[in-house]
PDB file of N, CA, C and O in Angstrom:
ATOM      1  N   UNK A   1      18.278 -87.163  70.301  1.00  0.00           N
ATOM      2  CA  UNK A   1      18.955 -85.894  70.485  1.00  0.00           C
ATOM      3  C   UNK A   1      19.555 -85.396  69.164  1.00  0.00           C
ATOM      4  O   UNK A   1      19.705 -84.238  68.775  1.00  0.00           O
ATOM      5  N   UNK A   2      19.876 -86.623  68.538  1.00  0.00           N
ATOM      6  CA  UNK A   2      20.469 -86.312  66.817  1.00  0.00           C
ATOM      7  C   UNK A   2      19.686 -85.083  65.911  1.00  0.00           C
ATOM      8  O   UNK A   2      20.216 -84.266  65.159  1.00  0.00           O
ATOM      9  N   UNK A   3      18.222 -85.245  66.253  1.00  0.00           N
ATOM     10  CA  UNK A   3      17.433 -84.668  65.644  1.00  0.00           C
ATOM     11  C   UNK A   3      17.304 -83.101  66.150  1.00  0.00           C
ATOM     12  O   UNK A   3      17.292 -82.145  65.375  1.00  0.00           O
ATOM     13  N   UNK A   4      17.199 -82.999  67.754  1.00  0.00           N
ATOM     14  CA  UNK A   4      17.385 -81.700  68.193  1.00  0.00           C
ATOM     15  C   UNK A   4      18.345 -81.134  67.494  1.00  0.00           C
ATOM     16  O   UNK A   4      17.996 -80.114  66.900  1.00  0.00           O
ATOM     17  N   UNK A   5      19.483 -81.474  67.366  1.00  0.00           N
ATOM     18  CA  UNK A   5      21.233 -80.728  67.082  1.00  0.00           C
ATOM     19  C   UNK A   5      20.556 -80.520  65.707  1.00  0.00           C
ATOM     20  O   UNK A   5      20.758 -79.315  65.558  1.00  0.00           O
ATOM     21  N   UNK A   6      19.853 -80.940  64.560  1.00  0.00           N
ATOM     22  CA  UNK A   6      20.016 -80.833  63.403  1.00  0.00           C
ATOM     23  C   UNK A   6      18.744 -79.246  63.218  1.00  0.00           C
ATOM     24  O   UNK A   6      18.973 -78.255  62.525  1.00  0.00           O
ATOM     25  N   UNK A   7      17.474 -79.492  64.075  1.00  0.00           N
ATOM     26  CA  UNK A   7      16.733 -78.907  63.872  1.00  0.00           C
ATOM     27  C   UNK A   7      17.324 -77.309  64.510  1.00  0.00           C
ATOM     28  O   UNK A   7      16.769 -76.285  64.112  1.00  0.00           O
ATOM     29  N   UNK A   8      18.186 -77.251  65.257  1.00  0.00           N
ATOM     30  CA  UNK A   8      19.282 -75.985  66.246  1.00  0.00           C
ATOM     31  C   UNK A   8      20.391 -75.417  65.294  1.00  0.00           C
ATOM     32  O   UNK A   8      20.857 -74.293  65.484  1.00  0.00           O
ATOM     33  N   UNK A   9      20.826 -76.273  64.201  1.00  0.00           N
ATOM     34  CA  UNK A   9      21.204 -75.721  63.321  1.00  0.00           C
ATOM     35  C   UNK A   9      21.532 -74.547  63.072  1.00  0.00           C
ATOM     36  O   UNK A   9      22.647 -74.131  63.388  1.00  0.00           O
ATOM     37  N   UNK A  10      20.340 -73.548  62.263  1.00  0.00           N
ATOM     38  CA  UNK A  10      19.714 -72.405  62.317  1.00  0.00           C
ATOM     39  C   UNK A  10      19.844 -71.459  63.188  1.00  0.00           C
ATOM     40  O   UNK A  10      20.020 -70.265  62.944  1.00  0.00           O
ATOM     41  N   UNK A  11      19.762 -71.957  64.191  1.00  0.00           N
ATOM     42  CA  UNK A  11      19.880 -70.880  65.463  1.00  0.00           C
ATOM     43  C   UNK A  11      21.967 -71.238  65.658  1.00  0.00           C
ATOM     44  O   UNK A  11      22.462 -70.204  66.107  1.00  0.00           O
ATOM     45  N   UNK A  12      22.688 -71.955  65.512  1.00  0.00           N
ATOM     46  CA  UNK A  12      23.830 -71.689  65.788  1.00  0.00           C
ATOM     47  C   UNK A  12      24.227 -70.614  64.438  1.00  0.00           C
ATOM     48  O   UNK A  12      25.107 -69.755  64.405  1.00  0.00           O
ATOM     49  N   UNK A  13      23.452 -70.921  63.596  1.00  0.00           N
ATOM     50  CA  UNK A  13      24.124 -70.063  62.103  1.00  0.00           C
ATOM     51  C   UNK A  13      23.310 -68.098  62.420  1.00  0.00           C
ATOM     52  O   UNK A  13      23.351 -67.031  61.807  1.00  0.00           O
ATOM     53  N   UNK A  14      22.757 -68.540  63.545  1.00  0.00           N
ATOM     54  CA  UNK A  14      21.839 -66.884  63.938  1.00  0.00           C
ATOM     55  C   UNK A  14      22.652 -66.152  64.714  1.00  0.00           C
ATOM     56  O   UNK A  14      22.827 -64.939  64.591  1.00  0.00           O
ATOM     57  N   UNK A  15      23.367 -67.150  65.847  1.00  0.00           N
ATOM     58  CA  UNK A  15      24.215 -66.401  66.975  1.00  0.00           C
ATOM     59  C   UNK A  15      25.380 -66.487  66.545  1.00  0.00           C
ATOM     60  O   UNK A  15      26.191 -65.984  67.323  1.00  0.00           O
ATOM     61  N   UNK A  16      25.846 -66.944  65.566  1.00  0.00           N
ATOM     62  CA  UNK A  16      27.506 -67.156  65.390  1.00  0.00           C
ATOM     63  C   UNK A  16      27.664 -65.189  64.714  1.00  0.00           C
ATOM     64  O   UNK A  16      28.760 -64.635  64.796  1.00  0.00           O
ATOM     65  N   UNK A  17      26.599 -64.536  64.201  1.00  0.00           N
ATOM     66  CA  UNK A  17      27.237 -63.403  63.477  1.00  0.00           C
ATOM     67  C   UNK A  17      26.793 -62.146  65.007  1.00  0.00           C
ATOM     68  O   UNK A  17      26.826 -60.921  64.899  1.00  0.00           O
ATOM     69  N   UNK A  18      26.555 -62.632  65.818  1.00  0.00           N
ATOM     70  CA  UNK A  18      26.813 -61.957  66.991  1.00  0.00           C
ATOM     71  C   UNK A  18      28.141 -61.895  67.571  1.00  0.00           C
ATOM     72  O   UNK A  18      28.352 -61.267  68.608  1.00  0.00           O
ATOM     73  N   UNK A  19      28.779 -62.340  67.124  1.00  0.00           N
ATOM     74  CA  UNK A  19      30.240 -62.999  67.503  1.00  0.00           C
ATOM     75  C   UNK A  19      31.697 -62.722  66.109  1.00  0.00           C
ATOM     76  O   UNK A  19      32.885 -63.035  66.021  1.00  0.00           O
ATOM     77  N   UNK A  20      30.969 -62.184  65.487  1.00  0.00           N
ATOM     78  CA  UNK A  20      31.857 -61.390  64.077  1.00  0.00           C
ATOM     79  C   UNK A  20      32.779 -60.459  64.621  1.00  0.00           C
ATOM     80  O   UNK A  20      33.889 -60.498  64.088  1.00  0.00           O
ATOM     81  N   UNK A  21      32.643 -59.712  65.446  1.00  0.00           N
ATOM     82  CA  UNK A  21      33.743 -58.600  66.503  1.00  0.00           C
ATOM     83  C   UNK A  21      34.986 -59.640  65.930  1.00  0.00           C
ATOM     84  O   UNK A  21      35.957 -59.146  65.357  1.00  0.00           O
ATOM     85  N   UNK A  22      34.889 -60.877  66.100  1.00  0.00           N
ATOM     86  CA  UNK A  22      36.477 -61.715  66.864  1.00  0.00           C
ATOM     87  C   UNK A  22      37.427 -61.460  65.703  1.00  0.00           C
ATOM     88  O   UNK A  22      37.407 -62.097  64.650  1.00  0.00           O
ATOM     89  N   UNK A  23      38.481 -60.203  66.076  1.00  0.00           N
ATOM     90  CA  UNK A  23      39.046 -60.258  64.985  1.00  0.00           C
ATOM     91  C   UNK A  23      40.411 -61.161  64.127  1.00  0.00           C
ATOM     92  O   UNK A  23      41.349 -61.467  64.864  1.00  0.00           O
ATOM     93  N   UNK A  24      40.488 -61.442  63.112  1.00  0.00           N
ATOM     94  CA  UNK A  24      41.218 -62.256  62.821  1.00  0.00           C
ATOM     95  C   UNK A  24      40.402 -63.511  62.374  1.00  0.00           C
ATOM     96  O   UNK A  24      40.709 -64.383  61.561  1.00  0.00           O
ATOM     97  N   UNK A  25      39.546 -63.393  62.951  1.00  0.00           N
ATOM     98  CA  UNK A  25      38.748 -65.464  62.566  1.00  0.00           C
ATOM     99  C   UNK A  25      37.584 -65.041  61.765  1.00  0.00           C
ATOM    100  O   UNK A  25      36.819 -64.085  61.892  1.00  0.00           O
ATOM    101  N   UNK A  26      37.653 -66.086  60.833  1.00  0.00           N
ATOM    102  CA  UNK A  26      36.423 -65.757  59.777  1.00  0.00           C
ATOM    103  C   UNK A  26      35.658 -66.232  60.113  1.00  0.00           C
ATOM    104  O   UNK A  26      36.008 -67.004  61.006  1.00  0.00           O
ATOM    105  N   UNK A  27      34.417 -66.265  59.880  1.00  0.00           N
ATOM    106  CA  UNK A  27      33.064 -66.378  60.173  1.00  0.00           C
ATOM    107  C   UNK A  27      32.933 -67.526  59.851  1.00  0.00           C
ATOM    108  O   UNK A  27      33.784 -67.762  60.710  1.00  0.00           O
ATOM    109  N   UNK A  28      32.625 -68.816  59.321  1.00  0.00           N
ATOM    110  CA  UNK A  28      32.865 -70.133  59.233  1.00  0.00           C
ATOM    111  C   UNK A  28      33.586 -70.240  60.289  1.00  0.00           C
ATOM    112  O   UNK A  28      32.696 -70.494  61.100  1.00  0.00           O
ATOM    113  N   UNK A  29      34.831 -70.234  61.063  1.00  0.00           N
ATOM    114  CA  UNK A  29      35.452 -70.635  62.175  1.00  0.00           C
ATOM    115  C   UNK A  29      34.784 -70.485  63.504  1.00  0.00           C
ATOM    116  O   UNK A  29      34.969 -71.221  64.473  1.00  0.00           O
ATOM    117  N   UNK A  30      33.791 -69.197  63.428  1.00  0.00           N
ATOM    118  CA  UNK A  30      32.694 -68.852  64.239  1.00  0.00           C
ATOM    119  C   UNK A  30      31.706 -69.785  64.582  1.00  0.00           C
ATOM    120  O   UNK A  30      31.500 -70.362  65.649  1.00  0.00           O
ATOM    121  N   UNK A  31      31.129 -69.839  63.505  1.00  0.00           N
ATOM    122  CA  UNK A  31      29.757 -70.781  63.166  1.00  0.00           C
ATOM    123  C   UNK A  31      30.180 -72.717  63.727  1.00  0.00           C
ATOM    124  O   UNK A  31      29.524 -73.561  64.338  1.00  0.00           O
ATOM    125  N   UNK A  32      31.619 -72.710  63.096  1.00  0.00           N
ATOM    126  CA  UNK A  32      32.046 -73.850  63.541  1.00  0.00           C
ATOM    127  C   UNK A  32      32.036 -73.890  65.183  1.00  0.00           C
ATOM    128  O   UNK A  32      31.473 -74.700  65.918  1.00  0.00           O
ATOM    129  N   UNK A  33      32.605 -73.087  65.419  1.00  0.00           N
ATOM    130  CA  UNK A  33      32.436 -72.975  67.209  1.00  0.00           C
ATOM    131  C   UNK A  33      31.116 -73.475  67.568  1.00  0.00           C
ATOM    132  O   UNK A  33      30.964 -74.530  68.184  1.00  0.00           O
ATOM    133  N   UNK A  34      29.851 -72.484  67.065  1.00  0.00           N
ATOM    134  CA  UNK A  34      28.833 -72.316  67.767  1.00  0.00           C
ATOM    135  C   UNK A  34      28.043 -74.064  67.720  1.00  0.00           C
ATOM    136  O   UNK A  34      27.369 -74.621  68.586  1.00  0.00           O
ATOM    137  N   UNK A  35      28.481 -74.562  66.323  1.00  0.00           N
ATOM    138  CA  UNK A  35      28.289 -75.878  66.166  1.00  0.00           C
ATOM    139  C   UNK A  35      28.729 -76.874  67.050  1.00  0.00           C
ATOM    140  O   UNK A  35      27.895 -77.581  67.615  1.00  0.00           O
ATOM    141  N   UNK A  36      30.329 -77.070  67.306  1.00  0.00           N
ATOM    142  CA  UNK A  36      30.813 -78.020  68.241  1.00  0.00           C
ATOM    143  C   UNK A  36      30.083 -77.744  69.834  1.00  0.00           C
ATOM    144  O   UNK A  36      30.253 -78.610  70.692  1.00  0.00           O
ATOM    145  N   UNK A  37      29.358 -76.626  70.125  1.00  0.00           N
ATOM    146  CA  UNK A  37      29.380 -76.214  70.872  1.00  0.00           C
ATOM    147  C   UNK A  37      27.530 -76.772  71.296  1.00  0.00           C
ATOM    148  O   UNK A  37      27.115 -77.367  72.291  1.00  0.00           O
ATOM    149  N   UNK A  38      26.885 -76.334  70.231  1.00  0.00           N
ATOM    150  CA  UNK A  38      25.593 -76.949  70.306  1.00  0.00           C
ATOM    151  C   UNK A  38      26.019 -78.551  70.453  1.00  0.00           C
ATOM    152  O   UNK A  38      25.812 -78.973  71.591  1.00  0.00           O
ATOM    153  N   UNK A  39      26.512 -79.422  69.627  1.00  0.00           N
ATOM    154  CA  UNK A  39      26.803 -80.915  69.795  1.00  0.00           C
ATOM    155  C   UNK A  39      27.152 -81.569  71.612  1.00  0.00           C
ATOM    156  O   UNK A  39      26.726 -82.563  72.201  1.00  0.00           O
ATOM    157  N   UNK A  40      28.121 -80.439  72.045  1.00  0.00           N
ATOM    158  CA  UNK A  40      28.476 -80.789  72.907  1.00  0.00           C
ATOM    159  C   UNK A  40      27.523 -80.422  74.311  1.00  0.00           C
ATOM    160  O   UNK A  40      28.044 -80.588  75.414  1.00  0.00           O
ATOM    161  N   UNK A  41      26.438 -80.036  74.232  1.00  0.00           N
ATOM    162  CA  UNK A  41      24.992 -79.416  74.671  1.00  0.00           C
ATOM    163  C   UNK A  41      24.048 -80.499  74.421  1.00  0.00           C
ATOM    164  O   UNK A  41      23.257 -80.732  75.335  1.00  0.00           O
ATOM    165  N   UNK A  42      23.975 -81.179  73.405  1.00  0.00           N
ATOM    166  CA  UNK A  42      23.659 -82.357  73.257  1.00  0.00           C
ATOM    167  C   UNK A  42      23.570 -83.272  74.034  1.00  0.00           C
ATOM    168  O   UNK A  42      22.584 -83.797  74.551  1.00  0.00           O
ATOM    169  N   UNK A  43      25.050 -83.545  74.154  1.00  0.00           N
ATOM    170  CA  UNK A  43      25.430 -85.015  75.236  1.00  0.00           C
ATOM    171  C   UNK A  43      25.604 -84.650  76.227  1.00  0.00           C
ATOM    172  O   UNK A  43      26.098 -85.495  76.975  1.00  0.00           O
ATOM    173  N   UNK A  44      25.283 -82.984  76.968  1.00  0.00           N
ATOM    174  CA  UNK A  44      25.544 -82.840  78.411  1.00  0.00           C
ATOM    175  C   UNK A  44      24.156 -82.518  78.931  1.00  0.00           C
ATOM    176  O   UNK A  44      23.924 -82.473  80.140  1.00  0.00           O
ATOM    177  N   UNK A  45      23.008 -82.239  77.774  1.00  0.00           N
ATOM    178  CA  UNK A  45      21.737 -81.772  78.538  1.00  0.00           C
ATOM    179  C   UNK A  45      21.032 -82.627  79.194  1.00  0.00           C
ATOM    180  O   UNK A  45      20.952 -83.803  78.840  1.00  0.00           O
ATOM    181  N   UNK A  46      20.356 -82.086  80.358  1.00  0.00           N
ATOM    182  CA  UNK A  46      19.494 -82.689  81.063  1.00  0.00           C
ATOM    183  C   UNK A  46      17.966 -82.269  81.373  1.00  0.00           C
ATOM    184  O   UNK A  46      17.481 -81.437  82.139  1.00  0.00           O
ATOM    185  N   UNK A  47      17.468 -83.093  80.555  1.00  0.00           N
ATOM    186  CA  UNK A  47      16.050 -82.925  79.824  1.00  0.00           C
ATOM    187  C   UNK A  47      14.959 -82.608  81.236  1.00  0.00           C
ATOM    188  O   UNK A  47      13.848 -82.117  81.041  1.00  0.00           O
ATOM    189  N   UNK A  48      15.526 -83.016  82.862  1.00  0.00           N
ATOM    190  CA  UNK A  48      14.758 -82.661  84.022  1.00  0.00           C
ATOM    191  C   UNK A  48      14.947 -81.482  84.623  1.00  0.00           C
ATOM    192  O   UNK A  48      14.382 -81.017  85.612  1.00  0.00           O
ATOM    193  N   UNK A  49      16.102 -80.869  83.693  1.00  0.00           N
ATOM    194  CA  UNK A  49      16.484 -79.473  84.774  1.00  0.00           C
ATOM    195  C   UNK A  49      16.047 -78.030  83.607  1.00  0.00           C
ATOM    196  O   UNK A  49      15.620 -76.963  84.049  1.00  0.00           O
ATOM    197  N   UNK A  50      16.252 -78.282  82.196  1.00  0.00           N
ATOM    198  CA  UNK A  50      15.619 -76.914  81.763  1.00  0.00           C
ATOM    199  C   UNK A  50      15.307 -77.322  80.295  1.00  0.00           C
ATOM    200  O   UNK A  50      15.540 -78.509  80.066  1.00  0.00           O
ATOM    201  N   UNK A  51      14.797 -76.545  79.178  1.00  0.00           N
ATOM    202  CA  UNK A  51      14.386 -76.379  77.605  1.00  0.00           C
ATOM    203  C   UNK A  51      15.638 -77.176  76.998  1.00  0.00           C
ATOM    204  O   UNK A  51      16.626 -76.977  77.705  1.00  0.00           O
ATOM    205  N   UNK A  52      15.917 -78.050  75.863  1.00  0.00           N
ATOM    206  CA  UNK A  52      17.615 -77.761  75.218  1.00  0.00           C
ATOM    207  C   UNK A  52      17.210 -76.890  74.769  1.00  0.00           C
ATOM    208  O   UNK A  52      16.681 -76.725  75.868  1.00  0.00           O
ATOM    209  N   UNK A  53      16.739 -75.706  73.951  1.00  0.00           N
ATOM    210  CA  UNK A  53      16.913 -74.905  72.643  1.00  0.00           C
ATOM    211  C   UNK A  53      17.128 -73.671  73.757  1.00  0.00           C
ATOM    212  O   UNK A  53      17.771 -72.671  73.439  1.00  0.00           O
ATOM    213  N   UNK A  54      16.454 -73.844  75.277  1.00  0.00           N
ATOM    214  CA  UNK A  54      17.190 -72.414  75.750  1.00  0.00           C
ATOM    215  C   UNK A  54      18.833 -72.479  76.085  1.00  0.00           C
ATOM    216  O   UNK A  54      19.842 -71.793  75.919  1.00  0.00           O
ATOM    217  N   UNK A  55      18.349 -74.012  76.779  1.00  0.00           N
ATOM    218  CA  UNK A  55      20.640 -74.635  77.145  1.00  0.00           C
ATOM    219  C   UNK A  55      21.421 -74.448  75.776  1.00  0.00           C
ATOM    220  O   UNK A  55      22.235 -73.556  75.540  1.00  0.00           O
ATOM    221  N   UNK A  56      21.073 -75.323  75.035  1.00  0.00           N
ATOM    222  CA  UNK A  56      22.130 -75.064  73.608  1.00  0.00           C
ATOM    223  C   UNK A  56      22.435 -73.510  72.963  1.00  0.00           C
ATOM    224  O   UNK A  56      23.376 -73.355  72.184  1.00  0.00           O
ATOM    225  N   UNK A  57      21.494 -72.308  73.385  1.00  0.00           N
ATOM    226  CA  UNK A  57      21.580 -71.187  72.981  1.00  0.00           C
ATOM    227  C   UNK A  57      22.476 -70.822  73.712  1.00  0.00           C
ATOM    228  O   UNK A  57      23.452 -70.279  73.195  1.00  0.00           O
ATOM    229  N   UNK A  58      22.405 -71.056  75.485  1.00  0.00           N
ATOM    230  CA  UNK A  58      23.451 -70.598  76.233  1.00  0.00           C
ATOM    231  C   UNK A  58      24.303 -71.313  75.921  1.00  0.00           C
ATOM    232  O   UNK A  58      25.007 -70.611  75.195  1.00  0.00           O
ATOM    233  N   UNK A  59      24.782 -72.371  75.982  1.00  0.00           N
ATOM    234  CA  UNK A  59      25.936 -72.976  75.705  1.00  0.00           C
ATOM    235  C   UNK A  59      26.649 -72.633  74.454  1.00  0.00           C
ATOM    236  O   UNK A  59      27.838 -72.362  74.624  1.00  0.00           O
ATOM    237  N   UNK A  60      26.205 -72.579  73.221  1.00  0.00           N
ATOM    238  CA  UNK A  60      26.892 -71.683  72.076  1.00  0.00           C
ATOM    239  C   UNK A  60      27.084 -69.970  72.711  1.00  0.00           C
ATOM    240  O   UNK A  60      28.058 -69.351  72.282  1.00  0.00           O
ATOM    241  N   UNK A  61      26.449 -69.489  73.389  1.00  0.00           N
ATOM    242  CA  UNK A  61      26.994 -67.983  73.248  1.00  0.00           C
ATOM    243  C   UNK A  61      27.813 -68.028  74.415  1.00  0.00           C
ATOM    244  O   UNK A  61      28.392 -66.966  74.646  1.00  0.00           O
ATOM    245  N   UNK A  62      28.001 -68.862  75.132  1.00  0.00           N
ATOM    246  CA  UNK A  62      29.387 -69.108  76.322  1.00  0.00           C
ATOM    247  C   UNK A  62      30.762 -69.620  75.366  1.00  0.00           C
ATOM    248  O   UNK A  62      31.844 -69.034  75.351  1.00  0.00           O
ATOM    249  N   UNK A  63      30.430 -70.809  74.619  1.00  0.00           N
ATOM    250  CA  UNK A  63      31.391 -71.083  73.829  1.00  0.00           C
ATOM    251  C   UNK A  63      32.342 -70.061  73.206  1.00  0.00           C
ATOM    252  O   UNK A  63      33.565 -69.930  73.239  1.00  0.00           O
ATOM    253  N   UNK A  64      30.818 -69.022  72.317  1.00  0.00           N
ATOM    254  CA  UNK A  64      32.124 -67.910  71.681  1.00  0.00           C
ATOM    255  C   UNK A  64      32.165 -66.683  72.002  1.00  0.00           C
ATOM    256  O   UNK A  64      31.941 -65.733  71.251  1.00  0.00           O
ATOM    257  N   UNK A  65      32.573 -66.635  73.605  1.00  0.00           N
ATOM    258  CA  UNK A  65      32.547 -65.986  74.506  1.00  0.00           C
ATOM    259  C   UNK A  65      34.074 -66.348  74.966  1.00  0.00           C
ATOM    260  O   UNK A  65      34.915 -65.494  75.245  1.00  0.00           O
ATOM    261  N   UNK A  66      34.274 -67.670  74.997  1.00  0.00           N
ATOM    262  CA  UNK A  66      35.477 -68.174  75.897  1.00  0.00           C
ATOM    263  C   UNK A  66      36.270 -67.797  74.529  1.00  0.00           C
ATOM    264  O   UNK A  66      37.140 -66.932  74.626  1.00  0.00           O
ATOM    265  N   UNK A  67      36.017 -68.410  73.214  1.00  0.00           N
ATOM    266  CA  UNK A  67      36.974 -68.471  72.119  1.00  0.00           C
ATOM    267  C   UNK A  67      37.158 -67.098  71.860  1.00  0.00           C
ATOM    268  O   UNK A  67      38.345 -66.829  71.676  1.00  0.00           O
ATOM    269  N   UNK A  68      35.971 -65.609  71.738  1.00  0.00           N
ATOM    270  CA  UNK A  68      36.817 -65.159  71.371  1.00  0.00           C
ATOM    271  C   UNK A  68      37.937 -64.229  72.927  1.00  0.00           C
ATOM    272  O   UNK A  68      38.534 -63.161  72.792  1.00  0.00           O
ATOM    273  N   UNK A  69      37.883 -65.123  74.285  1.00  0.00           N
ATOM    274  CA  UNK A  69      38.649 -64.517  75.192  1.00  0.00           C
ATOM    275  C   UNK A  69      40.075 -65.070  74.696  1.00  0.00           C
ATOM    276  O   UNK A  69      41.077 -64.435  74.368  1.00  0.00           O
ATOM    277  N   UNK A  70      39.851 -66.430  74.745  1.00  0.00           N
ATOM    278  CA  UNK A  70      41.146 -67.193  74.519  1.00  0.00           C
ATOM    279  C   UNK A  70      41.855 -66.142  73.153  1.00  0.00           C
ATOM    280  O   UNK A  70      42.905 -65.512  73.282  1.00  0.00           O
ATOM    281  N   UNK A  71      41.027 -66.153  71.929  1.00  0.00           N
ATOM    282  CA  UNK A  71      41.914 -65.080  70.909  1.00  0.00           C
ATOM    283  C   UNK A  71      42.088 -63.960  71.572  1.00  0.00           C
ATOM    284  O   UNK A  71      43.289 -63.861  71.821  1.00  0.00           O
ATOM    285  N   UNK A  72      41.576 -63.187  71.926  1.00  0.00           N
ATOM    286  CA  UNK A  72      42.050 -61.729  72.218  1.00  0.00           C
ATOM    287  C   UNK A  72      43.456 -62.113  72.739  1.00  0.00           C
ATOM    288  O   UNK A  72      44.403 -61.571  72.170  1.00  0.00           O
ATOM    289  N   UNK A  73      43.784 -63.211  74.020  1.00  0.00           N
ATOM    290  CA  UNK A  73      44.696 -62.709  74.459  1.00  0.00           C
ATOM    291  C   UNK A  73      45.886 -63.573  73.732  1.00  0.00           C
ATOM    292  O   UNK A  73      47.047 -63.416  74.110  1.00  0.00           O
ATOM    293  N   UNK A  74      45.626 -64.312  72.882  1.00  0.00           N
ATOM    294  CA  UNK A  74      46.618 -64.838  71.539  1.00  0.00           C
ATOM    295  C   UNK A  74      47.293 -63.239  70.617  1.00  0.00           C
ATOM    296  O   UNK A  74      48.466 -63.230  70.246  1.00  0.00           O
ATOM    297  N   UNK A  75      46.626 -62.361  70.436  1.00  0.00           N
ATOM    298  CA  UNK A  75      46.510 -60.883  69.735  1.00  0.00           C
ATOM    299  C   UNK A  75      47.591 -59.861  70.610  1.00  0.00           C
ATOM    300  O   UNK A  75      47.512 -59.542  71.796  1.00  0.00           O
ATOM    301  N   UNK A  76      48.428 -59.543  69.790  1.00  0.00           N
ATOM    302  CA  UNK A  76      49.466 -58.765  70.174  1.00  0.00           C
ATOM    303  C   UNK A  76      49.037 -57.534  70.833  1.00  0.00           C
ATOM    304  O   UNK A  76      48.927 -56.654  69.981  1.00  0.00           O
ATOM    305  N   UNK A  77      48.839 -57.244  71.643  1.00  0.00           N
ATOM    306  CA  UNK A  77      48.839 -55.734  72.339  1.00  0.00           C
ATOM    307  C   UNK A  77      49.453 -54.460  71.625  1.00  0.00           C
ATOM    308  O   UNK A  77      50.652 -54.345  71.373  1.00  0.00           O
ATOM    309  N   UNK A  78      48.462 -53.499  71.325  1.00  0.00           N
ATOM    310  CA  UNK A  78      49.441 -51.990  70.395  1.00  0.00           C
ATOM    311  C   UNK A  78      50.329 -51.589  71.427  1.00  0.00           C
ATOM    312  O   UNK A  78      50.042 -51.542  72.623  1.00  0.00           O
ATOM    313  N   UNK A  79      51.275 -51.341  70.980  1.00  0.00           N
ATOM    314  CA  UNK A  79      52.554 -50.744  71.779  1.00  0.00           C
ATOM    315  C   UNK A  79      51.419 -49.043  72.305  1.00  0.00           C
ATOM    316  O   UNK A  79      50.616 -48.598  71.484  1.00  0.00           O
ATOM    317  N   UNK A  80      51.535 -48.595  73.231  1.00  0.00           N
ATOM    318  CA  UNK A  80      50.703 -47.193  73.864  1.00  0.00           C
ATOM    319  C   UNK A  80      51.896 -46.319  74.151  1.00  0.00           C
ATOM    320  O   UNK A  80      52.709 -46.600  75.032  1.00  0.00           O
ATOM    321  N   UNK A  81      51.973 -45.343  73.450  1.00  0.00           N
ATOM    322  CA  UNK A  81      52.968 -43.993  73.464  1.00  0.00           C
ATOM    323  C   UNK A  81      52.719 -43.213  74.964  1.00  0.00           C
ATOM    324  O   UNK A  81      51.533 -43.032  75.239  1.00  0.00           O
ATOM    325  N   UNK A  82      53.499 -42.841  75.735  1.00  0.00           N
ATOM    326  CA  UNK A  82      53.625 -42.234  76.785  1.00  0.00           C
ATOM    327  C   UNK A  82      53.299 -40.722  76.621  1.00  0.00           C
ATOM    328  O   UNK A  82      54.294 -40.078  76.286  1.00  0.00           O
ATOM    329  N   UNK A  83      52.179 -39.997  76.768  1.00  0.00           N
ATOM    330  CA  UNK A  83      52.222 -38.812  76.449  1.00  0.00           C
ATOM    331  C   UNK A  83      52.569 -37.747  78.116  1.00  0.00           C
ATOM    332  O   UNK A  83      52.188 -37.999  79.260  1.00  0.00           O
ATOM    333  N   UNK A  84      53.490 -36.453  77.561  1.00  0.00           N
ATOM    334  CA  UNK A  84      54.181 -35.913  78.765  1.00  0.00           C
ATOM    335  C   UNK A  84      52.753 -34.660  79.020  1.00  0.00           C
ATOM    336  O   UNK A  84      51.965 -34.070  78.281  1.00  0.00           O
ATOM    337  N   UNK A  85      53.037 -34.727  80.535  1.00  0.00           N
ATOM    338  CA  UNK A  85      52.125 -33.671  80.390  1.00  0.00           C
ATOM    339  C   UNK A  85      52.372 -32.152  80.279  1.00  0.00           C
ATOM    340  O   UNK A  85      53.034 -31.915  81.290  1.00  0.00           O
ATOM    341  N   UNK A  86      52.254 -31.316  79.799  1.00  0.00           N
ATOM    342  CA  UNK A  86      52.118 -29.859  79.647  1.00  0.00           C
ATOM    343  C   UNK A  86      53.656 -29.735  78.116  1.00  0.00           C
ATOM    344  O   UNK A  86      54.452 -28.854  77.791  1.00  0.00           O
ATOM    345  N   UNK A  87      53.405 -30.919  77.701  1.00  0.00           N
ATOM    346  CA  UNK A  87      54.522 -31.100  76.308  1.00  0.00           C
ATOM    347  C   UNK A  87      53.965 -31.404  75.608  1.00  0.00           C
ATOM    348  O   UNK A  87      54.439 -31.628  74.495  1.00  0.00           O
TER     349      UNK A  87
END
């Protein structure tokens, strides 16, 4: 499986700049995601139920999916001005 994760590489460094929106986190912190994320796709796939390179694709774009939910709601909310109507 060592060898899958190394040859998937590539493809975590493809989908991590789909995931550049997340604001505040640099792109290395991204890519790092999409990495721990392929690894951990690794030791959960099950070679009788589907492809890894289609699982590890889903599993990285769920990963920074959750991370960047978890940031958004770390991210301060803009204060929203009350506008009056016919003022």
């Amino acid at each position: 499986m060592e060898s899958q994760v190394k040859e998937l590489l590539p493809l975590a460094a493809k989908i991590a700049p789909e995931f550049s929106n997340i604001p505040g986190l640099p792109h290395a912190e991204i890519e790092m995601t999409a990495q721990e994320a392929l690894a951990r796709a690794a030791r959960l796939f099950d070679p009788a139920k589907s492809d890894f390179t289609a699982y590890a694709a889903r599993a990285m774009r769920n990963a920074l999916r959750r991370h960047r939910k978890e940031n958004a709601q770390l991210r301060p909310r803009p204060a929203r001005t009350l506008r009056r109507a016919g003022g």
